[in-house]
N, C-alpha and C positions, 0 to 999 in steps of 0.2 A: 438388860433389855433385849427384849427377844430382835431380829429380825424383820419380822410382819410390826412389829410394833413404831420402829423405826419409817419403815418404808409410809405406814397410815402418818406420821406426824409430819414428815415432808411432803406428803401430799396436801395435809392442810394448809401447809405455807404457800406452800403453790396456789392454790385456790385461793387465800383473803389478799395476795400479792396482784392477782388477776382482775378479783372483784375491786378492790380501790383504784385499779389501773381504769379499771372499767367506770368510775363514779368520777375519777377525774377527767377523762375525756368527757365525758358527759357536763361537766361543770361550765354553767354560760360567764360570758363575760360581765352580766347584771350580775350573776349569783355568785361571782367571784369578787364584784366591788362590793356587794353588800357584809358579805364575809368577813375583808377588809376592811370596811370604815367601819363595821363591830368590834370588830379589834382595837381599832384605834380610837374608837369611844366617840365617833364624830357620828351624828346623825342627819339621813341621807334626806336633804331639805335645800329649797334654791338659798335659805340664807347661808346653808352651810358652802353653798358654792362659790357666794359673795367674798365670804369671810374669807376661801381657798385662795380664789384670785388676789383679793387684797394681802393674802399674806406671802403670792408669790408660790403655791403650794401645787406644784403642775401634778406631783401623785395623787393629792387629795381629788383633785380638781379630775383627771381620768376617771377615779374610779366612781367620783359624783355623777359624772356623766355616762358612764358606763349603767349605771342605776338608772336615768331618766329624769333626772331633778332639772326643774323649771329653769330654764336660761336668762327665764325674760324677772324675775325678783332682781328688785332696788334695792341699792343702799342709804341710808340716808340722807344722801346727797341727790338719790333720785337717779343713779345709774346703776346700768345693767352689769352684769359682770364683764360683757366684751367693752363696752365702756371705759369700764374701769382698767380691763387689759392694755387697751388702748393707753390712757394717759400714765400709764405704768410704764408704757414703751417695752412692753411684756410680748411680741411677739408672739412667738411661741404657744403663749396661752390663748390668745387671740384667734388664729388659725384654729385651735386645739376648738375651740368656741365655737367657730365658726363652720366648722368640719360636724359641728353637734348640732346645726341648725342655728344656731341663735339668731336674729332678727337684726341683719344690717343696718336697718332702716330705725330702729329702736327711738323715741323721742329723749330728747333729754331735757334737763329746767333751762339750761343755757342757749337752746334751740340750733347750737352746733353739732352738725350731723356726724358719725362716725368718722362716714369716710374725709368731710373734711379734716379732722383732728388727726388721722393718721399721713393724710397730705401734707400738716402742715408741719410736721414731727417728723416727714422725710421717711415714714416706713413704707419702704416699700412694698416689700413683701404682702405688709397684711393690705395697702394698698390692692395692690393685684388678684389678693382673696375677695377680700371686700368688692371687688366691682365683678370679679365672678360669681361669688353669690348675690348678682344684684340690687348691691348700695347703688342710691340714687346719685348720679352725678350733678343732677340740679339744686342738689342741697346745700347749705350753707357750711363757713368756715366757723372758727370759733371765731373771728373778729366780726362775725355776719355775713359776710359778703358772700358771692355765690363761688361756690365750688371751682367751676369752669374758668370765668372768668377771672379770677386768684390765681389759679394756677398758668393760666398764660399769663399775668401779668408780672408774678415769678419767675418765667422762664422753666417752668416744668412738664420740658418738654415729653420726658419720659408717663410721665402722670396724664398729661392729655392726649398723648397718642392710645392708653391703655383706655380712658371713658371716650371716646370718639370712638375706637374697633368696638367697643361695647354699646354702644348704642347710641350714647350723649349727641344731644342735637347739637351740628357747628353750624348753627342757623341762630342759635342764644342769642342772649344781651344783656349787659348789666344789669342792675337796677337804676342805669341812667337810660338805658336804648341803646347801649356802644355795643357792636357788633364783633364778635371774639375778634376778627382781621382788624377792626380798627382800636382794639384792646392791646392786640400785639407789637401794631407798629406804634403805637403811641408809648408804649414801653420800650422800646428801641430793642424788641428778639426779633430782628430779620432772620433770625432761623428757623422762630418757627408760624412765619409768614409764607413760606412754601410746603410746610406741613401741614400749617391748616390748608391750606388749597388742596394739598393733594388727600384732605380726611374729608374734604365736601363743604370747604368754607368758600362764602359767595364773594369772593370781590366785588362784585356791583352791588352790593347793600351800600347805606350810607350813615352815619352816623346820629346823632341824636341833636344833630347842629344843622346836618344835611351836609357833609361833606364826603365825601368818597376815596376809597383807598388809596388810588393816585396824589390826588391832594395832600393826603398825608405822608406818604411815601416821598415827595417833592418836600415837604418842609424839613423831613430829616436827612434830606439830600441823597435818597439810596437811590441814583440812577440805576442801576445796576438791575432791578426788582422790578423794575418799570414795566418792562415787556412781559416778564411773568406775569404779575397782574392783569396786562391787557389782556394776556393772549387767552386767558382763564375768566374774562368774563367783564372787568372793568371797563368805566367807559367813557374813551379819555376824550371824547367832549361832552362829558355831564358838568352841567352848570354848579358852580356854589352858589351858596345863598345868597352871594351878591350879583347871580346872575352872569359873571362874566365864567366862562370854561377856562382853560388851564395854562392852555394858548394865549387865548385874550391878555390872560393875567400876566403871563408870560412875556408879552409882546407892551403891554403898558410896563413891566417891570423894567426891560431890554436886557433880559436875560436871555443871552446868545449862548450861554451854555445849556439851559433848557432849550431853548425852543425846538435846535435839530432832534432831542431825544422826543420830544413830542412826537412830532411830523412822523418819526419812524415808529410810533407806535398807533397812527393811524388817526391822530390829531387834524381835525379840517379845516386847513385854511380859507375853503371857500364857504366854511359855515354862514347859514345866513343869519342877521343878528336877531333877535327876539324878541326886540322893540322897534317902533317905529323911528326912533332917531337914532338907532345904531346902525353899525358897520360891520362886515365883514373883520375876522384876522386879516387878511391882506390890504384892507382899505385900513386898516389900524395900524399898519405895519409902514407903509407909504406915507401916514398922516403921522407916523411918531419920528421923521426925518431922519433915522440911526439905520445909516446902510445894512449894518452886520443883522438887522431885526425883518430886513426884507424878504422873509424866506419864498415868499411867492408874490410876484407882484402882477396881479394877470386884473385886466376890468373886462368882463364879460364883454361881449357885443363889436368892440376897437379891434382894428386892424392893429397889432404887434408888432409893425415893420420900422420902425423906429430907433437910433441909437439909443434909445434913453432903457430899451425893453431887455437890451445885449444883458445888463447884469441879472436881471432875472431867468434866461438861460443857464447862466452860470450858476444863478442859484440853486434852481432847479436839479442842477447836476451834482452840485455838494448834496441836497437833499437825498440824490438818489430816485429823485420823484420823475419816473419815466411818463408818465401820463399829462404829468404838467407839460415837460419839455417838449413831448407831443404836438398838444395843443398850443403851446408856443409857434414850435417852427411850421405846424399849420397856417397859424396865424401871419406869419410873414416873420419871424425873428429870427437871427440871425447871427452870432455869435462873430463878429470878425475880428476882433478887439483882444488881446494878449490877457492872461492870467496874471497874477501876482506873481510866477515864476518866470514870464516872460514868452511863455508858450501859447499857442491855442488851445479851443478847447478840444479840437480831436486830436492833437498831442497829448494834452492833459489826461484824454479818455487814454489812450494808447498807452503813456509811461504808469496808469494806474488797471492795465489791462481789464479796461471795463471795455467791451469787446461788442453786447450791448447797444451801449452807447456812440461806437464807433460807428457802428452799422447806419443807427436812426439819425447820423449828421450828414455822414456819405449818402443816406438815401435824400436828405435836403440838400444837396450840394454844396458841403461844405470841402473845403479844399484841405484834402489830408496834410499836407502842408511837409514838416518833417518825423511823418509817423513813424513812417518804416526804420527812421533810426531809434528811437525810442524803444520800440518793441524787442530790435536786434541789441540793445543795449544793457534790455531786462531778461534777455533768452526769451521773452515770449512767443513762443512757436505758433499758436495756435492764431494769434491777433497779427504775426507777420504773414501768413499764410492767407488769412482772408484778406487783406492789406495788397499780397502780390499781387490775389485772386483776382483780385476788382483792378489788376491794371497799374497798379502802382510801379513805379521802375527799382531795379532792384541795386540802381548802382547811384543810388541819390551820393551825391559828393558835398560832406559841409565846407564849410570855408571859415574860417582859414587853416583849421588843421587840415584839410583834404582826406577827414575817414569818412570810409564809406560804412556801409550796410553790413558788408564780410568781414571787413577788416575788424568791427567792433565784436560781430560774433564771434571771428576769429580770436582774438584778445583774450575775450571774455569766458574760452573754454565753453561756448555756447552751438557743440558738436552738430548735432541735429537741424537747428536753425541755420549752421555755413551750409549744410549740405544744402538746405530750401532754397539759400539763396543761390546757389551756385546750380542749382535744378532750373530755377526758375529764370538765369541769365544775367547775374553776375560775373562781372568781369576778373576773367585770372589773373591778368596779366597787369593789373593796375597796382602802381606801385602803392605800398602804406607810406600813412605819417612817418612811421620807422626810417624808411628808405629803403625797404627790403618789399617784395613780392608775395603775396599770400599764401603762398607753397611754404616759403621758408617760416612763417607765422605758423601754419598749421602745423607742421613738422616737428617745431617747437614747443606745442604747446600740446603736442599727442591728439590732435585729433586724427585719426586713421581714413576716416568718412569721409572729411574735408581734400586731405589728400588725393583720395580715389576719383574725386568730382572734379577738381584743380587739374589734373591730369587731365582727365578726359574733354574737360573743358578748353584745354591747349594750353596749360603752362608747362615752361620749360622742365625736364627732371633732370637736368646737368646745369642750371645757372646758380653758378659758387653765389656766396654771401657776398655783398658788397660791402667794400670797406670805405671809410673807419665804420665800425657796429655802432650806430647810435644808443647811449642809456636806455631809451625807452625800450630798443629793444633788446638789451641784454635782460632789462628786468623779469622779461619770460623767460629764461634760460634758468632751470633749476639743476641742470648738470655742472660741476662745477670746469669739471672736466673741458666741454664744450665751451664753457665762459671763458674759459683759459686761453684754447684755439682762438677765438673770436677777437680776442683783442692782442695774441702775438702772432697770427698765423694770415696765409689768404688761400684763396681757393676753395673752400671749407664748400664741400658738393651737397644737396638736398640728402644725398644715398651715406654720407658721413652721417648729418643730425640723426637719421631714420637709425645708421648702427647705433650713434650712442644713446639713442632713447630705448633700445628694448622694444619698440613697438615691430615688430616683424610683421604686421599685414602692411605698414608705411614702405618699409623697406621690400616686400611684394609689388605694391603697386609701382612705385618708383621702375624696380627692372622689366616690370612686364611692360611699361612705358617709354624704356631704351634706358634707362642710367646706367651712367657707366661704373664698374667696378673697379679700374684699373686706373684710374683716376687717382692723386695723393697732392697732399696740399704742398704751398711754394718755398713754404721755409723749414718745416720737420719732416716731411718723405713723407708723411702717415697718409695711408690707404683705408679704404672703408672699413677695413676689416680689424684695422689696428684699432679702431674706436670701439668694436664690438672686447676687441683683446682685451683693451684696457677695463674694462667693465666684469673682464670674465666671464663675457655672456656667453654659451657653449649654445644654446639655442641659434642664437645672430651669426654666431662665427659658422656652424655648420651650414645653415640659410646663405650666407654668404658665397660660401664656397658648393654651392648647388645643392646639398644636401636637402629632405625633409627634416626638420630640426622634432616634430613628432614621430618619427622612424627610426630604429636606430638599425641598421643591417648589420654592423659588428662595433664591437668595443672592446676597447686594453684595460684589463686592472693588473696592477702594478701593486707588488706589495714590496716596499721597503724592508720588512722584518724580515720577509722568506727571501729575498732577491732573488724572486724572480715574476715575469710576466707572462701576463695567458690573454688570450684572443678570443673572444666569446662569437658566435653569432647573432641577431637578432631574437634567437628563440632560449638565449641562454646557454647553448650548448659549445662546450671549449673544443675551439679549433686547432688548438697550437698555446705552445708550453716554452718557455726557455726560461732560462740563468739568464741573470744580469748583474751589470757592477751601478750601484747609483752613485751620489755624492758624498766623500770620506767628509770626517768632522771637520766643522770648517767653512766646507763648499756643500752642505747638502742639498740633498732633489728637494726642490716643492712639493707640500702634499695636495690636495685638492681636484677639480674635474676643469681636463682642457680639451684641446681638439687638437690633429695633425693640420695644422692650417698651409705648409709646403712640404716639399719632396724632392729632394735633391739624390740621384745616383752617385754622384762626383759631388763630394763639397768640402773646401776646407774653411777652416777655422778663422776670421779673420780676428779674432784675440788670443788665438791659441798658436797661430799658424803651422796648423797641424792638417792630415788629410781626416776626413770623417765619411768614411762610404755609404752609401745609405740611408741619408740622412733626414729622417723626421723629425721637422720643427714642430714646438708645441707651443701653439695659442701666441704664436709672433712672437715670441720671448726669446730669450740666449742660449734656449739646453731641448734637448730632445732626444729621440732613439739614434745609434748610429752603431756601425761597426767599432768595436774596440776588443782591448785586454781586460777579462772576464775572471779575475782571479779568488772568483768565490765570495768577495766581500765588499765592502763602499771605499772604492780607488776613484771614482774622477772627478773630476771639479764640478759635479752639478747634473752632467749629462748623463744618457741613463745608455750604457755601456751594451753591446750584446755582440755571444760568438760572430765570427763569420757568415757561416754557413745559419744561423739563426739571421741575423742579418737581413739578411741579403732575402730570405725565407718571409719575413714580414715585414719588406720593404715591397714584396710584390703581392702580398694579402690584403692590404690595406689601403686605403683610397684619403687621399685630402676631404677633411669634414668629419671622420670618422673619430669617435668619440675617446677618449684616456681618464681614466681613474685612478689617480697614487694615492695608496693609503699608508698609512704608519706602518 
């Protein structure tokens, strides 16, 4: 074969390669199924489509649909093919159907609508198709009943939140009258009694009886649901059929656990009645003789100044009903008469910091009586404040434990409120129930506030703790350390607790007040600082000893491995270097952060009795820097050894306060 002969035959392959590339991009997706069902000898007809679906044939069924075949052909049953998908639980083809048009809405012999039969078979899916290609939600189930109201009464909440965004009236009603809200509660889905509200369902419809959704809500006992209802529309003095409202009913029942929930969701006691021989809720309430049912007891037109009027103040005020109480103590009433707890009621308002109510008794002259302890009892800041405000004295004394006002805040870790009192003229210097003074309370208990106002106020900052410590007040002592002192020690000075507590603005205010530091108690020698030692506070011990405990101007590390020490400055820069000998095995140095708390040039040893020149104590303890024999390695019992002439060199570089770090 030549050549040229060669080259013309692959060009022809080229070319019928091109052209059939070409007839098949051209090829539609009708003239690709009709192709296809030729093939497969099925002919393109809605029966043919019927027969697809019934047989589960999701290809036949494409490429039917791809051709245009009739969606809406019956089978002898008189349903459509999405129908028939449908009670197939066929999905898939459903969708497939319904993406091709077919007719949601389609009738069938059973007069059960689509989308009911796929609600009620739990499909979702073709649910969620079905009402986007707008299936009727007002159509019926297969048992008849309507759509809507079946599936709230199911509990399908997902199914009626989907026909309510879609359009479905939540105005409906059975085929009795019942209104979807009183379909739900009467089914007991209180959850989705706040969905329907929040999809546009009316709470104040009423039922096909005439009752309202309150009413019903009340017989399944969902107090809970009450206010939702109100606040959305219901209306809770709508009469029932037998004419009395909800209250009424409530108040002939002497249902004292309804009736406050009423009242607070806008229930009227002074409703007027609606017949000529009725009464008011409160002349109903009076006439049913059950104190607890009295929630308002007011007769129009009557002077209120009466013993007999005192409980319905009080009632008034469990209600919460500031406009009753108003007109009450307009009227002349007058509350002088103790609570069930033993209290008044501007106590009562005060230990429940209704503040409020404190105000509208004080403005009728009611006698605060012992508010101001109640308030300081609960930390109520805000109700001891308006309390002082109006004149109140700030050093009420009960009897017969003798606490006062500070002493409770004090106790009570109630910072803020000692400072008001002690602002406001509270006494410092009055002793507590404890038998100790407020200083030492405060001291104890970390308030730093209290402290700074105690001072300034004139309590002493050098009167020791009195002995014996009474229990009650060891019970605030959370140092154990301090508990210790307390019951084997005396003398124990304000500027001691302030060291062992860590608090350093206590321990500020104390010295800027005159306390003395040099001060140590009667039976162990310990000085303020030893309290601080004991804690290993390095913050309190530098404080102590004048330092700023945020400053550090120099500091020692000290390394054990290398044996030796360096003197840094403030800014980190090493001032000085030496060899040292620390503690041989045995006797080792402590690792950890101390302070040079003394300074001795001359000092000897009094358990060594030996001389030790130079000598830096650390953190009140038995071992420190001093001159010694430096022989390269850990020779002394603990102390941390250095040449001479080093010595003597950072015994004058250093200052008591100043900061030590030993590390491994």
């Amino acid at each position: 074969m030549s050549q040229a002969t060669a080259i013309i035959g692959l060009s022809r392959k080229i070319l019928f390669s091109s052209a059939a590339l070409w007839l098949a991009a051209c090829d539609s997706p009708e003239k690709h199924g009709l192709r296809q069902l030729s093939r497969a000898g099925i002919q393109p007809s809605g029966r043919a489509l019927v027969q697809a679906v019934t047989d589960g044939e999701i290809q036949h069924m494409r490429w039917l649909l791809d051709v245009g075949v009739h969606t809406g052909q019956r089978d002898a049953n008189g349903h459509t093919p999405l129908r028939i998908a449908i009670d197939q639980n066929n999905p898939a083809a459903a969708i497939m159907l319904l993406d091709a048009s077919a007719d949601p809405n389609a009738s069938s012999p059973d007069k059960a609508d689509m989308l009911g039969v796929a609600i009620d078979q739990g499909q979702t899916p073709v649910v969620e198709k079905l009402i986007s290609c707008g299936a009727n939600a007002s159509g019926l189930m297969p048992s008849g009943e309507e759509i809507l109201p079946w599936a709230i009464r199911n509990g399908r909440l997902s199914f009626v939140r989907s026909m309510l965004k879609s359009g479905a009236d939540p105005h409906l009603t059975d085929r009795n009258g019942n209104p979807l809200l009183h379909i739900a509660i009467n089914a007991g889905h209180q959850d989705l009694v706040k969905a329907l509200i929040a999809l546009g369902a009316d709470p104040g419809a009423v039922d096909s009886e005439g009752r309202g959704t309150l009413a019903l809500a009340l017989k399944n006992r969902w107090f809970d649901i009450l206010p939702t209802l109100a606040a959305a529309g219901a209306d809770p003095n709508h009469s029932a059929p037998n004419g009395a409202t909800l209250l009424e009913q409530a108040i002939a029942d002497k249902d004292t656990q309804v009736i406050p929930i009423l009242m607070r969701i806008g229930a009227d006691p002074l409703r007027l009645p609606t017949t000529p021989d009725g009464v008011t809720p409160l002349e109903a309430a009076i006439a049913s003789g059950h104190p607890p049912t009295l929630d308002a007891v007011l007769r129009p037109g009557e002077k209120l100044d009466g013993p007999e009027w005192q409980p319905a103040l009080w009632l008034a005020y469990r209600q919460g009903n500031l406009p009753l109480a108003r007109t009450l103590l307009s009227k002349g009433t007058r509350a002088t008469n103790l609570g069930p707890d033993g209290i008044s009621l501007t106590e009562t308002a005060t230990a429940f910091r209704k503040i409020t109510w404190l105000k509208l008794l004080l403005d009728y002259g009611h006698d605060p009586g012992k508010s101001i302890y109640y308030a300081s009892r609960s930390g109520d800041y805000l109700t001891a404040k308006f309390l002082l405000d109006c004149g109140v004295s700030p050093n009420l004394t009960l009897v017969p434990t003798l606490d006062t006002p500070l002493s409770i805040a004090l106790r009570s870790g109630h910072h803020s409120l000692a400072a008001l009192l002690l602002e406001k003229g509270a006494n410092a210097n009055l002793s507590l129930p404890e038998k100790q003074k407020p200083l030492h309370l405060a001291l104890i208990t970390g308030n730093h506030q209290a402290v700074r106002q105690l001072l300034a106020a004139g309590a002493d900052p050098n009167e020791p703790i009195s002995v014996p410590v009474s229990p009650g007040f060891l019970r605030h002592v959370r140092s154990k350390t301090m508990k210790w002192y307390l019951t084997r020690d005396r003398n124990i000075t304000p500027l001691m607790i302030a060291a062992d507590s860590g608090i350093i603005a206590s321990a500020r205010h104390l010295i800027a007040a005159g306390a003395k530091k040099n001060t140590h108690t009667r039976v162990n020698y310990s000085w303020p600082i030893n309290f601080a030692s004991n804690r290993s506070d390095v913050a309190m011990m530098r404080f102590l000893l004048g330092q700023d405990p945020k400053r550090v101007e120099r500091h020692i590390v000290l390394s054990l491995t290398e044996q030796r020490a360096r003197l840094y400055d403030g800014a980190g820069n090493e001032l000085f270097s030496t060899r040292v000998s620390t503690g041989k095995r045995g006797y080792g140095t402590r690792t950890g952060q101390f302070v040079i708390t003394d300074k001795h040039r001359h000092h000897s040893s009094t358990i060594y009795h030996s001389s030790m020149p130079y000598f830096q104590r650390l953190s009140c303890s038995d071992f420190g820097f001093h001159q010694g024999y430096v022989p390269g390695y850990p020779a002394s019992h603990g102390c941390i050894r250095l040449p001479a002439e080093s010595a003597r060199k950072l015994f004058a570089m250093t200052e008591a306060g100043d900061s030590v770090t030993i590390q491994p």
